[in-house]
C-alpha positions in Angstrom: 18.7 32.1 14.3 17.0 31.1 17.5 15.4 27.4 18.0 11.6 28.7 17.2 13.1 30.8 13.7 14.2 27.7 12.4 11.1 25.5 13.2 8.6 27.5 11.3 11.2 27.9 8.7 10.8 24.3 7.9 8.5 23.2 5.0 5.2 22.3 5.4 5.4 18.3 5.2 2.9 16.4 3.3 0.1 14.2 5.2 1.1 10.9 4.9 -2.0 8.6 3.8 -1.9 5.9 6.8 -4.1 3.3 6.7 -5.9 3.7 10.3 -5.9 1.2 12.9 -9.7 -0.2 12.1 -9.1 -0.6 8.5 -6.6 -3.4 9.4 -7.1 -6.9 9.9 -4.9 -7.6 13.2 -5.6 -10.8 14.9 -5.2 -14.5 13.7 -9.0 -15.2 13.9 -9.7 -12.1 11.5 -7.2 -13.8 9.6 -8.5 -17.2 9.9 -12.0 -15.9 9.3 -11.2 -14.9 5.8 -8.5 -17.8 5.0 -12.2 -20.2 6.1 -14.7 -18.1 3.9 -12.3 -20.1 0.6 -12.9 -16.9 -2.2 -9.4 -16.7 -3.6 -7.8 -15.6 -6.5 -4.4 -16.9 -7.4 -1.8 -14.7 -9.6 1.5 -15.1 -10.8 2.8 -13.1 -7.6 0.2 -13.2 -5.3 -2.7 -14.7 -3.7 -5.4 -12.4 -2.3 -8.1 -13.7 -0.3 -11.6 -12.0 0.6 -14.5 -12.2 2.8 -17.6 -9.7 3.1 -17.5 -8.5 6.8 -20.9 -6.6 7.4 -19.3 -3.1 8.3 -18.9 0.1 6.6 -15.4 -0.2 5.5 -13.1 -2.7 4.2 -10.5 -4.0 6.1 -6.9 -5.0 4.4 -4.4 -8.0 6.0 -1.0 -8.4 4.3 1.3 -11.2 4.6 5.0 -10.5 3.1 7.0 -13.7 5.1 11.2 -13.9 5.1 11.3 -16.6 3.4 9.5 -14.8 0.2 11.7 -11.9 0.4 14.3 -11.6 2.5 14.8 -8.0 2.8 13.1 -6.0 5.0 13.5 -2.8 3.4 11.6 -4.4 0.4 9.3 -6.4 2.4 8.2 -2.7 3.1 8.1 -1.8 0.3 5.6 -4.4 -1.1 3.7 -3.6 2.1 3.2 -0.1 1.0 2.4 -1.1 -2.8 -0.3 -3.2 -1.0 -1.9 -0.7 1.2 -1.7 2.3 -1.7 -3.6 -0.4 -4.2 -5.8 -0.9 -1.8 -7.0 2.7 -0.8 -6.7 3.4 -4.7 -9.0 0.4 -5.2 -11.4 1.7 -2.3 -11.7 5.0 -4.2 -13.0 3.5 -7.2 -16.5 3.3 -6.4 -16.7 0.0 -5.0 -19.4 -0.5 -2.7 -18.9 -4.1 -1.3 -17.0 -3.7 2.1 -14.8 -6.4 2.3 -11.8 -8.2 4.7 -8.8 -8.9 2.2 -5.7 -10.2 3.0 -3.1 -10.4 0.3 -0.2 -12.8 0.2 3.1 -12.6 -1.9 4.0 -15.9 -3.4 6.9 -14.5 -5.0 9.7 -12.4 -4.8 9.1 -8.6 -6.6 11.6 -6.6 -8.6 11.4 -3.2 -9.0 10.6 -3.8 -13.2 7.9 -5.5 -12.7 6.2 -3.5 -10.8 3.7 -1.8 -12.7 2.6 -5.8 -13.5 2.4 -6.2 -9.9 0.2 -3.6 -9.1 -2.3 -4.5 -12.4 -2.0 -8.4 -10.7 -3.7 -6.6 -7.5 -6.4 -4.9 -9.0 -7.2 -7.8 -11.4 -7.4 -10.5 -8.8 -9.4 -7.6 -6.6 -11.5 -7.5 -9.4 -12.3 -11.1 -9.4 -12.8 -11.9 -5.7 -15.6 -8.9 -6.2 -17.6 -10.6 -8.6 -17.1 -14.2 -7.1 -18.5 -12.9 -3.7 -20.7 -11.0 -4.7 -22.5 -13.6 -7.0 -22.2 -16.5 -3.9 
């Protein structure tokens, strides 16, 4: 089987859901900005914080440090649990375009994680209302 046989032989690989460049909050003063707006909401596991930014979209900032989890394999892992609640939550019909950033506070195990991602929403939930009402 020649080179080219075998590459369209392949299967056809499933688009990966990336969360593009401008939905991310990249810089310490986006991050600053929303740590300075003070509308938090505090869970068992994590603390999300939020700011209304004045564009079309919502921007997401994660914070998963070393010394909360140690391994980087599930560092990852929370990371993608935090970008996948995110786009889920963005596809609920909520039209308040936001800047979040989401920090862990504790360590996550893979039992809990249902919990966790019911913890996301809910504090989501929250930071809506309260910014929407100030």
């Amino acid at each position: 089987m020649s080179r080219s046989d075998n590459l369209t032989n392949r299967p056809i690989s499933v688009k990966k859901h990336l969360l593009s460049r401008n939905r991310r909050l990249r810089c310490a003063n986006a991050f600053a900005a929303v740590f300075n707006y003070r509308h938090q909401a505090r869970g068992n596991y994590i603390q999300v914080y939020a700011k209304p930014n004045g564009l079309s979209f919502s921007r997401l900032g994660l914070i998963v440090s070393k010394k909360v989890e140690r391994s980087a394999v599930k560092r990852n892992r929370i990371k993608r649990v935090f970008r996948e609640t995110f786009r889920t939550f963005q596809g609920c019909g909520n039209t308040v375009q936001m800047d979040w950033v989401m920090r862990l506070q504790l360590p996550i195990t893979a039992d809990i994680s249902k919990q966790f991602n019911a913890e996301i929403r809910l504090l989501m939930h929250q930071l809506l209302k309260k910014c929407h009402d100030s």
